[in-house]
C-alpha positions in Angstrom: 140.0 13.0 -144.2 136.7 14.1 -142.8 133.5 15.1 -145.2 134.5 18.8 -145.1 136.9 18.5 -147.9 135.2 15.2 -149.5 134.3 17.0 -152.7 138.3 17.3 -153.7 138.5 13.4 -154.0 135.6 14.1 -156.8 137.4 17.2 -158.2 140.3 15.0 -159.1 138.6 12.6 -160.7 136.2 15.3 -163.0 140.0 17.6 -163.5 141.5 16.5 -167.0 144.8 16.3 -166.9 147.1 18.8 -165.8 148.6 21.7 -167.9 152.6 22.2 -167.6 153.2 25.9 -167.6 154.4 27.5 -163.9 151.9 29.6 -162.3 151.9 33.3 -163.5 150.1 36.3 -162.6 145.9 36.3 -161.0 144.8 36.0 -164.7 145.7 33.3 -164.7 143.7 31.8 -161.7 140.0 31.4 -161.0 139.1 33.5 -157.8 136.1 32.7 -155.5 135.7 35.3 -152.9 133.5 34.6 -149.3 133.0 36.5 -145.9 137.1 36.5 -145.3 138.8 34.8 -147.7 139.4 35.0 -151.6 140.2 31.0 -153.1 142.1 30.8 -155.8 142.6 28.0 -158.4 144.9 27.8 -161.2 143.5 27.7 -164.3 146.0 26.1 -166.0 145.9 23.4 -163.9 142.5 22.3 -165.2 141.4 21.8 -168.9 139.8 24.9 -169.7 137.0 23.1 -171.7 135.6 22.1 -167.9 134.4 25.6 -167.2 131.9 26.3 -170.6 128.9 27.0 -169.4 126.4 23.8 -170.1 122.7 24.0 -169.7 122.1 24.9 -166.0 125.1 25.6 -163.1 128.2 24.3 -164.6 129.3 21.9 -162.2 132.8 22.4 -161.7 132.3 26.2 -160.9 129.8 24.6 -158.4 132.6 22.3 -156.8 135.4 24.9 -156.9 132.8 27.2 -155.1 131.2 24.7 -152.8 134.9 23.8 -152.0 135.6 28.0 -151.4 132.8 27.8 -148.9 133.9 25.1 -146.9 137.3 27.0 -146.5 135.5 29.6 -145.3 133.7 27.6 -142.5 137.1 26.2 -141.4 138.4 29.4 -141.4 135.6 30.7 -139.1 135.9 27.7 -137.2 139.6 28.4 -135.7 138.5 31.8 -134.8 135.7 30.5 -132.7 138.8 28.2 -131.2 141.0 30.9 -131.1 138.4 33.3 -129.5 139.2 35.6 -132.3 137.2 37.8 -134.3 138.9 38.4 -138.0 137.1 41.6 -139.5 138.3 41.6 -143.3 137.7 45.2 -143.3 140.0 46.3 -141.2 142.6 43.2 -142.2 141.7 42.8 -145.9 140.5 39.2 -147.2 142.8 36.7 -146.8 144.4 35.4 -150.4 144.2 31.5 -151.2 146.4 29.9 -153.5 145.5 26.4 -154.7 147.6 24.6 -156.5 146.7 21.3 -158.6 149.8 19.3 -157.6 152.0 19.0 -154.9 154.9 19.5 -157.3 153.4 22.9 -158.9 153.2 23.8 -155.2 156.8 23.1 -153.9 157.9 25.1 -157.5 155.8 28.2 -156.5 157.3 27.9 -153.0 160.3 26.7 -152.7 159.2 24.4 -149.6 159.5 20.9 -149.6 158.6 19.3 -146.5 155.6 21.4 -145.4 152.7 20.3 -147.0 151.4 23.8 -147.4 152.6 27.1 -146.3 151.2 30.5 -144.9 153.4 33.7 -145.9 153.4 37.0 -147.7 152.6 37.0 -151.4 154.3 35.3 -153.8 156.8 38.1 -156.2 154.0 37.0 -159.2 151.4 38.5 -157.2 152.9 41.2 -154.9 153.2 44.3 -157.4 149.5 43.3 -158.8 148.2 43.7 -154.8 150.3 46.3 -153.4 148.0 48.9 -153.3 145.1 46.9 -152.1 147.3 46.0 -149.6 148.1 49.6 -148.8 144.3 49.7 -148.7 143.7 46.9 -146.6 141.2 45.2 -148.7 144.2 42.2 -149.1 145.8 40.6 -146.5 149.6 41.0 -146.6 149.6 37.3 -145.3 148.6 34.5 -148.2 148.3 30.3 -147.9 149.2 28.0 -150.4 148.0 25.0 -150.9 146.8 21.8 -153.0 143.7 20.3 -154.2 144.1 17.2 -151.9 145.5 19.0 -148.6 144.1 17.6 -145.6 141.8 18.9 -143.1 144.3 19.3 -140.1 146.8 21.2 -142.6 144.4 23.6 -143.4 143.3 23.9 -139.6 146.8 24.3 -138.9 147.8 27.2 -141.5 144.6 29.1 -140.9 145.8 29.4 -136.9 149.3 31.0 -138.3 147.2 33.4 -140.6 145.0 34.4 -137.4 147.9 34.3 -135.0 149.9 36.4 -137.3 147.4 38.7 -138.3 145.2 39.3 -134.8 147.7 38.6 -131.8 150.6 41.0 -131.5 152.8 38.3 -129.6 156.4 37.0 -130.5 156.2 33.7 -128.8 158.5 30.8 -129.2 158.6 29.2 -132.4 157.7 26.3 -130.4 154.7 26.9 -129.0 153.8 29.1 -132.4 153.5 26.0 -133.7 152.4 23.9 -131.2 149.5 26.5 -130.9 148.6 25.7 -134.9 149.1 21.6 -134.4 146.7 21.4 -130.9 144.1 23.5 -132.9 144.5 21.3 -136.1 144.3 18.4 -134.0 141.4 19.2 -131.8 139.0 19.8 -134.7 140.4 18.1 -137.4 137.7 15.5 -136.2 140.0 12.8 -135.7 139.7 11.2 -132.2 142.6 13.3 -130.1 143.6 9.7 -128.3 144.8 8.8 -131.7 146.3 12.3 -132.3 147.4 13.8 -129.6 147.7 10.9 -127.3 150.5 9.6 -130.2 151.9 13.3 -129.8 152.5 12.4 -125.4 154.1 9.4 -126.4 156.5 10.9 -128.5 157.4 13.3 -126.3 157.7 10.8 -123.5 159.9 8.4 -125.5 162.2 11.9 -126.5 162.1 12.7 -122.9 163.4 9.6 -121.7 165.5 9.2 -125.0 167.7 12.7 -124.6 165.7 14.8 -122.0 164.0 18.0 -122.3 165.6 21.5 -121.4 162.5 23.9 -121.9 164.3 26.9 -121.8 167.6 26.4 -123.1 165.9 24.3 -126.4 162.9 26.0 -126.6 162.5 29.2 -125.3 165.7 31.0 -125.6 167.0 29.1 -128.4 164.3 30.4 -130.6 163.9 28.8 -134.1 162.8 25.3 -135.6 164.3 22.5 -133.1 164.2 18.7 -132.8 160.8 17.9 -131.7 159.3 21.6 -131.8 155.9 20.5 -132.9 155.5 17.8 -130.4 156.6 19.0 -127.6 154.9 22.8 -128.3 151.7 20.6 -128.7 152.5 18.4 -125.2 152.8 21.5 -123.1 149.9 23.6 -124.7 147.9 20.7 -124.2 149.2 20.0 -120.7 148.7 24.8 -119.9 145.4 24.3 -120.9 144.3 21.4 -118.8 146.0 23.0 -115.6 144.1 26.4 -116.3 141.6 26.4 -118.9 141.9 27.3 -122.8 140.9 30.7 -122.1 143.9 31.3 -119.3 146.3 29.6 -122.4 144.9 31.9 -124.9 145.9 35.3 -122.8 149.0 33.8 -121.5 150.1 33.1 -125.2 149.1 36.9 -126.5 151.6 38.0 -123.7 154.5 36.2 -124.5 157.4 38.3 -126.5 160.9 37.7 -127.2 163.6 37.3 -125.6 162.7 34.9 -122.7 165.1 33.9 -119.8 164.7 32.6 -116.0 163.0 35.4 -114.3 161.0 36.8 -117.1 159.4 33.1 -117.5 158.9 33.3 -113.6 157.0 36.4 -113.7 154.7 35.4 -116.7 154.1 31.8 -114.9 153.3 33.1 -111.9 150.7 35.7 -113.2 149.0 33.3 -115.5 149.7 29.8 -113.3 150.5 30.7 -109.9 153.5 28.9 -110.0 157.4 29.6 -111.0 158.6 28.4 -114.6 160.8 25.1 -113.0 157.7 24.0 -111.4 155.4 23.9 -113.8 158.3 22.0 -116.2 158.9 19.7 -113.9 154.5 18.8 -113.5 154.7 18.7 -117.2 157.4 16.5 -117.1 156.0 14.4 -114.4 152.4 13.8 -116.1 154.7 12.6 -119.1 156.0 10.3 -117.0 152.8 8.8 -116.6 152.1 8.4 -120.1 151.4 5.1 -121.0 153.5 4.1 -124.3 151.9 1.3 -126.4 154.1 -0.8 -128.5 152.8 0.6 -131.6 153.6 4.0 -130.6 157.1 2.7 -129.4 157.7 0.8 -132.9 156.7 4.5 -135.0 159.3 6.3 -132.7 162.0 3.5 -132.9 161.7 3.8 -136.0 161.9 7.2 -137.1 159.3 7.5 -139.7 159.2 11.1 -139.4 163.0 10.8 -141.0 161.9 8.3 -143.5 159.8 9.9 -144.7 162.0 13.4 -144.8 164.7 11.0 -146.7 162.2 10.5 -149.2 161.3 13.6 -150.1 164.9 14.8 -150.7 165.4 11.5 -152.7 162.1 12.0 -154.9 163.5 13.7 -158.0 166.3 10.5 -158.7 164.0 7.3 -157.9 163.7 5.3 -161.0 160.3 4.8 -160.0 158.3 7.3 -158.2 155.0 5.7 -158.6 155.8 2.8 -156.5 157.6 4.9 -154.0 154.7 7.4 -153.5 152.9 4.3 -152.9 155.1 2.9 -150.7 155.4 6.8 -149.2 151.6 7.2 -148.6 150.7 3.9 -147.1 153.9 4.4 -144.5 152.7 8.0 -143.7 149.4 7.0 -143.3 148.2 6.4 -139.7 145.3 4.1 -139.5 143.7 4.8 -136.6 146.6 5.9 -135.1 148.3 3.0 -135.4 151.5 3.3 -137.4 151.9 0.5 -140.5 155.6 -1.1 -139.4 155.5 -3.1 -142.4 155.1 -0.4 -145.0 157.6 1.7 -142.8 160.5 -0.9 -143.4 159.4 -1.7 -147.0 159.8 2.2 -147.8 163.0 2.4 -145.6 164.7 -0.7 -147.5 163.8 1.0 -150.8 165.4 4.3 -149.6 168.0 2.4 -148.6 169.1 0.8 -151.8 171.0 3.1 -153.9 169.9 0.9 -157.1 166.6 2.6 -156.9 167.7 5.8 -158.2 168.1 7.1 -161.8 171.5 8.9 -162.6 170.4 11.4 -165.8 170.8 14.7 -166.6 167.6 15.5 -166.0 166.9 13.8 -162.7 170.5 15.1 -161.6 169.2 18.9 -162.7 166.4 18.5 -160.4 168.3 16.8 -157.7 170.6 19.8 -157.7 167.5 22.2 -156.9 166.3 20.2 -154.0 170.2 19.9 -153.0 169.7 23.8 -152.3 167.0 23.6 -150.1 168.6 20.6 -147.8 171.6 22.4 -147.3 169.3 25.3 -145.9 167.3 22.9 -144.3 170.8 21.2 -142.6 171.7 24.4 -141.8 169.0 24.6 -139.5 168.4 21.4 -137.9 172.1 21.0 -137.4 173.2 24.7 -136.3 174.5 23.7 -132.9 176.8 21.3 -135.2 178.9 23.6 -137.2 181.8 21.3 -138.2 178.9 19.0 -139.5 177.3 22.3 -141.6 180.7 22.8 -142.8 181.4 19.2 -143.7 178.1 19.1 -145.6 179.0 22.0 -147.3 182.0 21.0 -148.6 180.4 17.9 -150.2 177.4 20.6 -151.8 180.1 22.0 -153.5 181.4 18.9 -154.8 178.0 18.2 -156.0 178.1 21.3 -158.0 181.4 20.0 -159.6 180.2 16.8 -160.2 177.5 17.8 -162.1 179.3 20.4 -164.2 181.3 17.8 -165.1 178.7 15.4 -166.3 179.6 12.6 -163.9 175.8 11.8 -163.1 176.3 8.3 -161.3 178.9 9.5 -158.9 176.6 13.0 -158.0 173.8 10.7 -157.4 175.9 8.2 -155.3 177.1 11.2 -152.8 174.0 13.0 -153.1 172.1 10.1 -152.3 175.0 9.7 -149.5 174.3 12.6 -148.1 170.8 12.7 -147.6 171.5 9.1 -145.5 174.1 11.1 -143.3 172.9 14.3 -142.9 168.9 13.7 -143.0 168.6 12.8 -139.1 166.7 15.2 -137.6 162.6 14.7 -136.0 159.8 16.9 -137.1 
């Protein structure tokens, strides 16, 4: 994580600990308002004694503001990226929600495996706004996120608010987000060979691995997909090389649903001078030329984007979640883009092992919550498998009965058996 956000490694270690009550209405959070935004930060999640005024600037107002500012400059910076221009006045200031925890922010969400989210106000906040937004002095669009999220997640959401909010374009979900990881990626200030060069040999391996149908998977299918962020990222990256950012940027704010053969054609050839198939098969053929290092072959191999999916959905039952969030961060954690194969297997054998898990009521309870969200999430990944929707539906259902019944160990066996079977897609 780069200096911009430094100062929330010090907030955490000033903050007391952490109140329990659920996020309520804007009382209840601390705003700090700059040129296009408006940060907020839950009270509750800090002890309240922290913010009586002491002789001088009280220094946590200071850090909470200083860290408000620094959101701003990123904010500012994507639109220099972008080659937008975000005028709050005609748009209304964008809301900022920052949450203390990463579990306070998947129970104001609902969103597990996004580590933060951009959307429209939250139902605790909605009635309070409405008229501002009918005013436009408030954004209809918000982000949510936590103390500790990282640079290139922030990058990343702050392209979908400007996207959303300045460029009246339906594009591809694919490229929507491919658009959000290039940008988060290029000034994230992590070398891009260790970024996006990881990102080409992914793509590559999948390539090779199951081949690529750009229209049929990504264009018309619409939607999230196997490998939407990567390969969204690989062909922006690849448009932009062959004709300049700028050329990307108007070729992007053109595109609108629905998309077939000819209508790809047409746009191509205006923005590329060349038909849809040819430019795929270039793209396709500078893949090819990728050069795959071992490492990056290991990470792909094996799967630590599912792992690491697996573990989220297995979180609320581990009998210990301190060494598994260990275990979870050093896997996740690319040091210099090199992937660590030896915490990777140590946190796959741990998910492996049903003995690792806790059968209670509570951890069953909370287990049943997150049960919701993967069927939605199965739903999704898997809807050109309907017989396997269908057969994990059936066993959701059983879940329900299980726990009903109070038969703890056996919901945990086939909960934890399903997350192993149906868990398989790549982010």
């Amino acid at each position: 994580m780069k200096k911009l956000l430094a100062a929330s490694f010090a907030l955490l270690v000033l903050l007391a600990a952490l109140a329990l009550a659920s996020p309520g209405a804007l009382q209840e959070w601390l705003p700090f308002p700059t040129t296009d935004l408006v940060v907020h930060f839950w009270k509750d999640g800090f002890n309240p004694n922290l913010f009586e005024q002491v002789e001088g600037t009280n220094p946590y107002i200071a850090l909470l503001d200083g860290r408000a500012a620094r959101l701003e400059e990123d904010f500012q910076k994507v639109e220099r990226f972008l080659r937008l221009d975000y005028d709050p006045a005609a748009q209304g200031k964008v809301y900022i929600f920052i949450y203390p925890t990463l579990e306070r922010y998947e129970e104001a969400t609902g969103c597990l495996i996004c580590a933060a989210d951009v959307g429209g106000l939250l139902p605790q906040f909605r009635d309070e706004l409405m008229s501002l937004i009918g005013a436009r002095e408030v954004s209809p669009i918000a982000v949510y996120l936590t103390l500790d999220s990282s640079d290139y997640v922030i990058l990343h959401e702050f392209t979908h608010v400007l996207d959303f909010s300045l460029i009246n374009n339906s594009p591809p979900t694919f490229l929507l987000e491919g658009l959000a990881t290039y940008t988060g990626y290029r000034l994230d200030g992590v070398p891009d060979e260790w970024q996006l060069g990881l990102v080409e040999q992914f793509v590559k391996l999948r390539l090779e691995d199951h081949g690529i149908d750009l229209l049929r998977d990504y264009f018309a299918k619409g939607g999230y997909w196997k490998f939407t962020y990567n390969v969204g990222t690989s062909f922006i990256k690849f448009l932009a090389k062959r004709g300049g950012w700028e050329r990307f940027l108007q070729f992007y704010a053109d595109l609108h649903y629905p998309f077939d053969r000819e209508k790809l054609d047409e746009l191509f050839q205006e923005y590329y001078g060349a038909g849809f198939a040819e430019l795929e098969a270039e793209w396709k053929g500078g893949l090819a030329q990728v050069e795959v290092t071992e490492n990056a072959r290991a990470a792909y191999e094996f799967k630590l984007d599912q792992v690491l999916i697996r573990y989220i959905f297995l979180r609320p039952l581990l009998a210990d979640p301190q060494r598994a969030e260990e275990l979870f961060e050093t896997a996740r954690t690319l040091v210099k883009g090199q992937f660590n194969e030896a915490a990777g297997a140590a946190l796959r054998k741990y998910l492996n092992d049903p003995g690792n898990l806790l059968a209670t009521k509570e951890t069953v309870e909370k287990a049943l919550k997150y049960g919701s969200y993967l069927y939605s999430y199965v739903q999704g990944y898997h809807r050109d498998e309907p017989e396997l929707v269908m057969e994990f539906g059936d066993g959701y259902v059983q879940l329900h009965e299980l726990y009903s019944a109070g038969r703890f160990a056996d919901f945990t066996r086939l909960y934890w058996q399903s997350v192993q079977t149906y868990v398989t897609w790549r982010r």
